[in-house]
Steps between C-alpha positions, in 0.01 A plus 500: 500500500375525142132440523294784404376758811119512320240461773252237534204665303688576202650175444133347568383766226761321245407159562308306284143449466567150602567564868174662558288230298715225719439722786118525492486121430691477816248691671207333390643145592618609803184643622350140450697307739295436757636160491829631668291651809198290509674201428486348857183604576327275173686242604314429845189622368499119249431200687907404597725466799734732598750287417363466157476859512918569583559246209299713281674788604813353465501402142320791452863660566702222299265575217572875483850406497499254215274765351796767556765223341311406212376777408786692466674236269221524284484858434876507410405171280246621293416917602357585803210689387401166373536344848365799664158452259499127553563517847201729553265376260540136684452663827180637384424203436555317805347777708174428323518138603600571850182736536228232334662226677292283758818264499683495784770300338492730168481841719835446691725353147319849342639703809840334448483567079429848566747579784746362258350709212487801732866508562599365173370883384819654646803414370412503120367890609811581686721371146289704345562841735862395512503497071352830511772698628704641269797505736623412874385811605143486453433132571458648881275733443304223232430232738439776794239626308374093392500445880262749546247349292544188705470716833176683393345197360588302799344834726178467266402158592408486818299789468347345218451201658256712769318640256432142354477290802824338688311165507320542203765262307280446186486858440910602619613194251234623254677825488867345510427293195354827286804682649753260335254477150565916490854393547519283273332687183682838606822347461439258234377867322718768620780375624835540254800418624883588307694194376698315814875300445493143489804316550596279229630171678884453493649257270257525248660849332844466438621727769834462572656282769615723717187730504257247538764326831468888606173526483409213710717613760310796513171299474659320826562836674190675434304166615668473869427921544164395405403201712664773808279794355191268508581314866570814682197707358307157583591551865462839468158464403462255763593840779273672292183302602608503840288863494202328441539181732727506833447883503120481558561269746745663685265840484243323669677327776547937573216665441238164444322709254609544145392790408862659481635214278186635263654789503813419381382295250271735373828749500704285337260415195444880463891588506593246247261595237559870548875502553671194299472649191617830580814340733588296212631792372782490710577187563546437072798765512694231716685129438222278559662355805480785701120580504460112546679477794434812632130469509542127586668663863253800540204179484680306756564767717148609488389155557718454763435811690128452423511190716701620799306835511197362485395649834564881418223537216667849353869269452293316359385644237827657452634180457255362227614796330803452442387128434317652223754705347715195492234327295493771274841522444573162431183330360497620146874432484498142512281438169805743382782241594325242420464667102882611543600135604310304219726403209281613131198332459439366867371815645140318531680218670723678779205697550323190599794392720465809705119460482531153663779614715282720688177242506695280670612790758172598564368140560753433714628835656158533740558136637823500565468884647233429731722160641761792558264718690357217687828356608721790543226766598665886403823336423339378189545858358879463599520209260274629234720855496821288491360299196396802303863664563637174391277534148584832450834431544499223216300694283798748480761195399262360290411811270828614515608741201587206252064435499345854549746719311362435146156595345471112383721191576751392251328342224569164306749587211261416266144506579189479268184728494148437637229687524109529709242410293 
């Protein structure tokens, strides 16, 4: 293999000041989204019915996806620190309303705006992290180290939430919407991002014939790996949330207390901030399909023997370990696909494809796991395992040498310059 053996650190050392500023701003709107935990709870403290309330909550999720969709497009339309400083500013914005609001009415459409706002923050950030790296063999390592940000921030809320008040929603939406103006100004100040390749639309260049008929056949080609990519890490993500929703359920029916799911939750949170980064240096020395898959197998498997060892608390653990490890693994590698699938100039927008991707697994995943575990009892872990082998499995035809092998896919013949402003 040809990409450089330098560890982790140093590579980090080299990068530019522009991860760290979009890394802090990560942070800081991360550690405001108490919409994301407390979400539920608001809901049936306003005067609605619960069916009111699952409505909410469900275009609450459609939101974040159109969020994920648009937003994308956008930054790979006009720049993404543009979209990234809109997107925050506006949230700000809305947060503010959301907090003065008596409104029942105007309180829920602000929850919606800034779910949508919320998740509209990632893909632009992931183009971004994905632009940064100077070559395939650091993009790894980049978003490893973006994801971290995320993870801490998302660690920090809750436990700034306490200090607040969990049902003091004035005050946690107070703090949200100064949380995205920081955002905002810090990017809209600091942030500078290199010039990104925008595809000049065939036809309108003279290119030859027979480039521009090869091109689109490659346009064809890299679309269908890329609706696979995106369905199968969907459904991955869907297994994924299985951790948080049949699991539990499945620990209790054992030991009725959850005090051991705690614990591997709290383990979990702590392994992934301490050792993604530093595992990322491994997994960037390798085709792109095998740390995807791989790590997509070691999470099912530690899902799966996480639900039929639920009885033996030690096995347990072991098994959210390795369920763990997978996540590591594999996590920080699908933002790198997704950057090593996009064609120039639409790294904002297939990084909003795997953002929605992923929504809709996670909206859907816990539903349809629990219906599993209710109908099929243990042997819902037999179908979940056989599921994630299956994934794993596709991920391997789907990144196949012909996608992962190169630092960047092959670009337009002739393509014209833009640049973040």
């Amino acid at each position: 293999m040809s990409e450089p053996r330098t560890g982790v650190v140093a590579a980090l050392r080299q990068a530019p000041s522009a991860l760290y500023v979009l890394g802090a701003a990560t942070f800081v709107s991360r550690s405001g989204g108490f919409l994301a935990i407390f979400g539920s709870i608001y809901l049936t403290s306003l005067s609605i019915t619960p069916a009111q309330v699952v409505a909410v909550l469900t275009a609450v999720g459609v939101a974040g996806m159109l969020g994920s969709l648009a937003s994308g497009r956008l930054a790979d339309r006009f720049s993404a620190r543009s979209v990234l400083v809109v997107v925050s500013a506006t949230n700000a914005v809305v947060l503010v309303v959301l907090a003065t609001s008596s409104d029942v009415t105007t309180a829920l459409v602000s929850m919606v705006l800034a779910a949508s706002l919320t998740q509209s923050f990632v893909p632009p950030a992931a183009a971004v992290v994905g632009n940064l790296a100077p070559d395939a063999s650091t993009r790894t390592p980049f978003f490893a180290f973006f994801r971290l940000f995320l993870n801490v921030g998302a660690t920090a809320s809750p436990l700034i939430a306490v200090v607040l008040g969990e049902t003091q929603f004035s005050r946690l939406f107070w703090y949200s919407a100064a949380a995205n103006l920081v955002v905002a100004v810090l990017l809209a100040t600091t942030l500078r991002v290199p010039p990104v390749d925008v595809v000049v639309p065939a036809g309108g260049t003279g290119a030859p014939e027979a480039a521009s008929a090869a091109l689109r056949s490659e346009s064809r080609a890299r679309w269908v790996r890329a609706v696979l990519l995106f369905a199968v890490l969907g459904v991955v993500a869907g297994i994924y949330a299985q951790y948080q929703s049949t699991l539990p359920l499945r620990i209790r029916d054992e030991h009725e207390a959850l005090t051991l799911y705690s614990t591997l939750i709290v383990l979990n949170s702590v392994l992934v901030i301490v050792g993604e980064l530093p595992v990322s240096t491994l997994t960037r020395r390798f085709p792109l399909r095998w740390p995807l898959a791989g790590g997509v197998l070691a999470m099912t498997v530690g899902l799966a023997a996480s639900g039929l060892l639920a009885g033996w608390p030690v096995w347990l653990v072991v098994a959210g370990l390795l369920f763990t490890f997978g996540e590591m693994v594999f996590a920080p590698v699908t933002n790198t696909a997704a950057a090593a699938m996009a064609p120039p100039g639409r790294a904002g927008t297939y990084q909003g494809y795997l953002s929605s991707a992923q929504a809709l697994g996670f909206a859907l995943g816990p539903a349809a796991g629990v219906a599993l575990y209710f109908g099929l009892g243990v042997g819902a872990w037999g179908v979940l395992l056989a599921v994630g082998v299956g994934c794993a499995v596709l991920l391997t035809v789907v990144l196949r040498p012909r996608a992962d092998a190169r630092d960047e896919p092959v670009p337009a013949p002739l393509t014209a310059t833009g640049s973040e402003r």
